[in-house]
C-alpha positions in Angstrom: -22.1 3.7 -2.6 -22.4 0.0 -1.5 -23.9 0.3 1.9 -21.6 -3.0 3.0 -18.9 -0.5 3.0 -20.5 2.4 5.0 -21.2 -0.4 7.6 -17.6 -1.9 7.0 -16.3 1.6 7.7 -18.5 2.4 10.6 -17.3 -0.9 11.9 -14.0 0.1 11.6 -14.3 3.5 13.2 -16.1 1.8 16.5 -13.4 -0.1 16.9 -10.8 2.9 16.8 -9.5 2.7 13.3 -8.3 6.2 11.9 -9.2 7.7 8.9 -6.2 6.3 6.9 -6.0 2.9 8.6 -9.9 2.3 7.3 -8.7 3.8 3.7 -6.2 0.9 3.9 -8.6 -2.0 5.2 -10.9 -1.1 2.4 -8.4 -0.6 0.0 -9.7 2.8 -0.8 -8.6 6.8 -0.7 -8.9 9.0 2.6 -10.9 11.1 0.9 -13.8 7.8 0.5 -12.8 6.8 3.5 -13.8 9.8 5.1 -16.7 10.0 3.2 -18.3 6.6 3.9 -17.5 6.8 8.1 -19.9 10.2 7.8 -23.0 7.8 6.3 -25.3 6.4 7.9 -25.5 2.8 7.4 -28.7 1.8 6.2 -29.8 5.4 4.9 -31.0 4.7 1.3 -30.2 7.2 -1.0 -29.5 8.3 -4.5 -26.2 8.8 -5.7 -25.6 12.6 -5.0 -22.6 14.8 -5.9 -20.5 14.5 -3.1 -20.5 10.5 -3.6 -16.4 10.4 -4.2 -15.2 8.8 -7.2 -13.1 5.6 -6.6 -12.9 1.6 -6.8 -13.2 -0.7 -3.7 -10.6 -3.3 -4.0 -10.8 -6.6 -2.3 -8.6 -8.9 -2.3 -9.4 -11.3 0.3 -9.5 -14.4 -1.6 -5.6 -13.2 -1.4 -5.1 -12.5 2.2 -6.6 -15.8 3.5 -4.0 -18.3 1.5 -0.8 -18.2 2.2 0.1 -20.2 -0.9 -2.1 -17.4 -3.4 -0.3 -15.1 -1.6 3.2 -16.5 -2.3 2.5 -16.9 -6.2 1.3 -13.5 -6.2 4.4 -12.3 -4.3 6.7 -14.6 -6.8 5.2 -12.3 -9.7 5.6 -9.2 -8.1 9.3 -10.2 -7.2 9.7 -11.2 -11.2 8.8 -7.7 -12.6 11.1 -5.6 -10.8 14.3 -8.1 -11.3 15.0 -5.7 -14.6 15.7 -2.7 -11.7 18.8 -5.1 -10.2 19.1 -6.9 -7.2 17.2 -5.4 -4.3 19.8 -5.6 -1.5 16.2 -4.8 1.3 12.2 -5.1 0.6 10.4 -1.9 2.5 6.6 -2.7 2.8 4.0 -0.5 4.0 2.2 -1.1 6.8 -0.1 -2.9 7.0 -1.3 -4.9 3.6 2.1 -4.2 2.2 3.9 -6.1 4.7 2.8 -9.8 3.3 3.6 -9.7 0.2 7.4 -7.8 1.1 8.0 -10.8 3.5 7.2 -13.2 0.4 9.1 -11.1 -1.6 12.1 -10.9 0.3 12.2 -14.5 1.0 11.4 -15.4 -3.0 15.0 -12.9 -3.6 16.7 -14.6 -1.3 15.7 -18.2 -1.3 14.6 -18.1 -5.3 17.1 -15.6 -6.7 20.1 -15.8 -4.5 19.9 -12.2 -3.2 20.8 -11.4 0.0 17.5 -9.1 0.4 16.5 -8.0 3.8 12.9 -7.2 5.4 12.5 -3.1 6.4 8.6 -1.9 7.3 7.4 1.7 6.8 4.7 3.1 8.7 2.5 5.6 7.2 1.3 9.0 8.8 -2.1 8.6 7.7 -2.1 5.9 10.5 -1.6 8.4 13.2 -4.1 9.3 15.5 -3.3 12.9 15.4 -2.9 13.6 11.5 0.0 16.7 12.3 1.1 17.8 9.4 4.4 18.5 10.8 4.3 14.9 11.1 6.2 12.2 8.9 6.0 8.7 8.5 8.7 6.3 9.9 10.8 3.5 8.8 10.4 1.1 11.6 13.7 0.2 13.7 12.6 -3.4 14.4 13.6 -4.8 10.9 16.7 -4.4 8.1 18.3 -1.1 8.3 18.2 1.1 5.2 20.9 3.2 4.6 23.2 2.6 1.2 21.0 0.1 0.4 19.1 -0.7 -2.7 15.5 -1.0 -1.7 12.0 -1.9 -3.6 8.7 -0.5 -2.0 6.1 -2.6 -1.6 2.1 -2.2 -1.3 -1.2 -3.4 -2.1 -3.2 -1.0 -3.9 -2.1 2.7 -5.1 -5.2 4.9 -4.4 -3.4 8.3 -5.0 0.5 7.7 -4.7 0.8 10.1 -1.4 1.5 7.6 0.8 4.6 6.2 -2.2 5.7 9.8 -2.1 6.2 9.7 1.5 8.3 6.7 1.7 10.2 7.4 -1.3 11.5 11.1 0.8 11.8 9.0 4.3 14.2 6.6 2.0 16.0 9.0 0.4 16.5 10.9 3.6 18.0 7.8 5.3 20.3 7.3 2.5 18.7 4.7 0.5 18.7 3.9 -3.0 15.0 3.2 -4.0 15.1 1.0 -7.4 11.7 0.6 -7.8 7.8 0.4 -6.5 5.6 -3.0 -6.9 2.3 -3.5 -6.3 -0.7 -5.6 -6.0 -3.1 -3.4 -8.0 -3.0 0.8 -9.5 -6.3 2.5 -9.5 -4.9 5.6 -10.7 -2.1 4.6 -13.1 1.0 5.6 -12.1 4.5 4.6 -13.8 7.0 6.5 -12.1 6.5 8.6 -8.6 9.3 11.0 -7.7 11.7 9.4 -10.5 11.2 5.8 -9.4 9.6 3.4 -11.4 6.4 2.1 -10.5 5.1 -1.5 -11.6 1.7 -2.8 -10.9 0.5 -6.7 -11.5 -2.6 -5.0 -12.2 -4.1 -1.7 -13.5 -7.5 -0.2 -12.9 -9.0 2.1 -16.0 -12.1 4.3 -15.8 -14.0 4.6 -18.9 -15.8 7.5 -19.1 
């Protein structure tokens, strides 16, 4: 495993990061995540069994232009128009939340939607991972009820966290149309009978 990443996710942990927020920053699963804060940074080894399986994703030639990440939201906005208008955008915090603000605003001011802004906030970014727990929609932004709503994220690294918002959704009495994002490491086309599209998909060849 690259040993930039152990320190990355050392880093990260220092600084107060929970197990799910540092999955998120390095765009990988818990399960790596919680794997890579246990090395030792520096420690040269071979690869040994319990080495998870998984892709590290960066995409910050993305995150540092606004203007990449506007043509990159304008795509993403393009393949779910064949799922209807999207009446609000749901993006989950935190790497979600750029591209459903450009996504909202290419709807609105591209498309002539009026398409609102809601965020989601993920349990895995709790301090206290209770698994009585649920994530939340945040109150600060578009409400969600009887509304058609897309999900928005970066990477899928297992789908639990699309699960979760799809139930917090459908609890509040929203109409989830569809899921868009950035990149799908595991190759998912539908979670919990909504449809999931992905600008790019990751394969393993074994």
């Amino acid at each position: 495993m690259n040993q930039k990443l152990i320190k990355k996710a050392n880093g990260l942990r220092s600084h107060g990061f929970t197990t799910g927020e540092i999955a998120d920053e390095l765009n990988v699963s818990m399960d790596t995540a919680r794997w890579l804060t246990l090395q030792k940074p520096d420690e040269r080894k071979d690869k040994t069994e319990d080495t998870p399986l998984d892709f590290a994703i960066n995409w910050n030639s993305l995150g540092g232009s606004s203007a990449r990440l506007k043509y990159v939201s304008a795509a993403l906005s393009d393949m779910t128009l064949v799922y209807g208008k999207a009446e609000v955008v749901v993006g989950i915090a935190v790497s979600g939340i750029p591209f459903a603000t450009m996504i909202a605003d290419f709807l609105e001011n591209e498309k002539g939607f009026e398409t609102s802004l809601s965020v989601f906030h993920p349990i895995k970014h709790r301090k206290e991972n209770d698994k009585e727990q649920e994530g939340a929609i945040s109150e600060n932004f578009a409400p969600v009820h009887g509304k058609k709503v897309i999900i928005v994220d970066d990477v899928i690294t297992s789908g639990r966290t699309l699960k979760e918002v799809i139930k917090a959704l459908k609890d509040r009495g929203a109409d989830p149309i569809a899921v868009t994002v950035l990149i799908d490491k595991v190759g998912i086309s539908q979670i919990d009978d909504v449809p999931v599209e992905s600008l790019i998909k990751v394969s393993r060849l074994d």
